[in-house]
TORKOL-4160 file (C-alpha; in steps of 0.2 Angstrom, whole numbers, padded with zeros to 4 digits, m for minus):
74
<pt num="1" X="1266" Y="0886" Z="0176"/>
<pt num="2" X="1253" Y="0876" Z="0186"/>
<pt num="3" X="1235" Y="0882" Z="0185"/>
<pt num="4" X="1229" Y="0900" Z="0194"/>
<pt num="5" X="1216" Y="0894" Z="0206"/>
<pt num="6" X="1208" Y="0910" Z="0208"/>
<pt num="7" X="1193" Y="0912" Z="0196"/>
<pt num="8" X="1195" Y="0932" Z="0194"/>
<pt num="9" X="1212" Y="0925" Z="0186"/>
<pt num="10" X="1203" Y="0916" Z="0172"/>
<pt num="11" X="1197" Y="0926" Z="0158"/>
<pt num="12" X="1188" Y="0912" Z="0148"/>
<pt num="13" X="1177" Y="0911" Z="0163"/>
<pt num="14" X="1158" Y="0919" Z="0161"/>
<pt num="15" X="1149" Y="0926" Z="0175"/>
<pt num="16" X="1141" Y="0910" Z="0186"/>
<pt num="17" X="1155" Y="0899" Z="0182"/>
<pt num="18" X="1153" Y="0892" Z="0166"/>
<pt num="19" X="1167" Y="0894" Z="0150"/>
<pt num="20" X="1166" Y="0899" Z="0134"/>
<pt num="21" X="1163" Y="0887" Z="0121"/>
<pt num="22" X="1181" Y="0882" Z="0112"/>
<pt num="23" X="1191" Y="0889" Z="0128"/>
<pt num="24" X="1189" Y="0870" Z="0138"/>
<pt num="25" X="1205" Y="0865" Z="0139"/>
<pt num="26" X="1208" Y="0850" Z="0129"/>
<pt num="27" X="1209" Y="0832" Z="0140"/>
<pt num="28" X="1222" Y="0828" Z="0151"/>
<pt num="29" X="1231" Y="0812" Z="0149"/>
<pt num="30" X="1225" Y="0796" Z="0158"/>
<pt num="31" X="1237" Y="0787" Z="0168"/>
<pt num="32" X="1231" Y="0772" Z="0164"/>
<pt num="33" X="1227" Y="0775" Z="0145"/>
<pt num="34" X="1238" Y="0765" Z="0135"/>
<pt num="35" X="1247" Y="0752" Z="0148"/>
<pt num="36" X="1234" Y="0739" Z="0147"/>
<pt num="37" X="1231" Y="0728" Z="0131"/>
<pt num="38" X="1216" Y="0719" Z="0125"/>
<pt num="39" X="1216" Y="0703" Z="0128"/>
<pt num="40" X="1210" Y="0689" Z="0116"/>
<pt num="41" X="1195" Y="0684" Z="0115"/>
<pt num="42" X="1195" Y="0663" Z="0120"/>
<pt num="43" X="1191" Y="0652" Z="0106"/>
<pt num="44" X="1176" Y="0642" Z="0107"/>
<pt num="45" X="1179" Y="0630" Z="0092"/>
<pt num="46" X="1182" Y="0611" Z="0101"/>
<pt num="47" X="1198" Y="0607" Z="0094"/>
<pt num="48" X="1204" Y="0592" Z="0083"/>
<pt num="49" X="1211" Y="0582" Z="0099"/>
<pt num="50" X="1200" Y="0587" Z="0111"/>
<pt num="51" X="1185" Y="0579" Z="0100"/>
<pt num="52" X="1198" Y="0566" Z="0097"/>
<pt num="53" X="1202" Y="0559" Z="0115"/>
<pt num="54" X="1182" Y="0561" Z="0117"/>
<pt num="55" X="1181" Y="0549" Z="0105"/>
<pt num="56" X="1193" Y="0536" Z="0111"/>
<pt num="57" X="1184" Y="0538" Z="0129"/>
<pt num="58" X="1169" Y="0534" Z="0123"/>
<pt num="59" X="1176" Y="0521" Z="0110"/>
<pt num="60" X="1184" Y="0513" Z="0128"/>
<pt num="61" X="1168" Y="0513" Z="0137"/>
<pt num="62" X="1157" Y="0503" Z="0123"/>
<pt num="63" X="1171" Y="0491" Z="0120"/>
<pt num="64" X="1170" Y="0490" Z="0142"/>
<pt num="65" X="1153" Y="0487" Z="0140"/>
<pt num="66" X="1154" Y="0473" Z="0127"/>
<pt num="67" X="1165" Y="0465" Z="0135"/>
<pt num="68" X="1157" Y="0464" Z="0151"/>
<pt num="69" X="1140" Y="0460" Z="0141"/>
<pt num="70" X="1149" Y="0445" Z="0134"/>
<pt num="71" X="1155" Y="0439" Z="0152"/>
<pt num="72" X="1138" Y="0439" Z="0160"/>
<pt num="73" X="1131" Y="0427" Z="0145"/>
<pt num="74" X="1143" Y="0416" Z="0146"/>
């Protein structure tokens, strides 16, 4: 039975429009409540190969250098 719109149908309603306390419905259900999930917070540890292929880059770009070094003094 949907919800009589007419306040004089209402008697949990006080004179001036407010309700007595502990006669408030209780809260209609969300649409939305429950459908999405929390998603995971992003790790911000630098993983084993990331700090890996860092080093190899850099490792690369001494011996580069070196090299190069080397060829100008010869």
């Amino acid at each position: 039975m949907p919800p009589d719109p007419d306040p004089a149908g209402d008697p949990d309603l006080e004179p001036g429009g407010g309700v007595k306390p502990g006669s408030t419905p209780p809260d209609s259900g969300s649409a939305t409540l429950g459908l999405s999930h929390h998603e995971p917070e992003p790790s911000r540890k630098i993983g084993p190969i990331v700090i890996g292929v860092v080093l190899v880059l850099a490792l690369l770009i001494a011996a580069f250098l070196i090299i190069d070094a080397i060829g100008r003094f010869s």
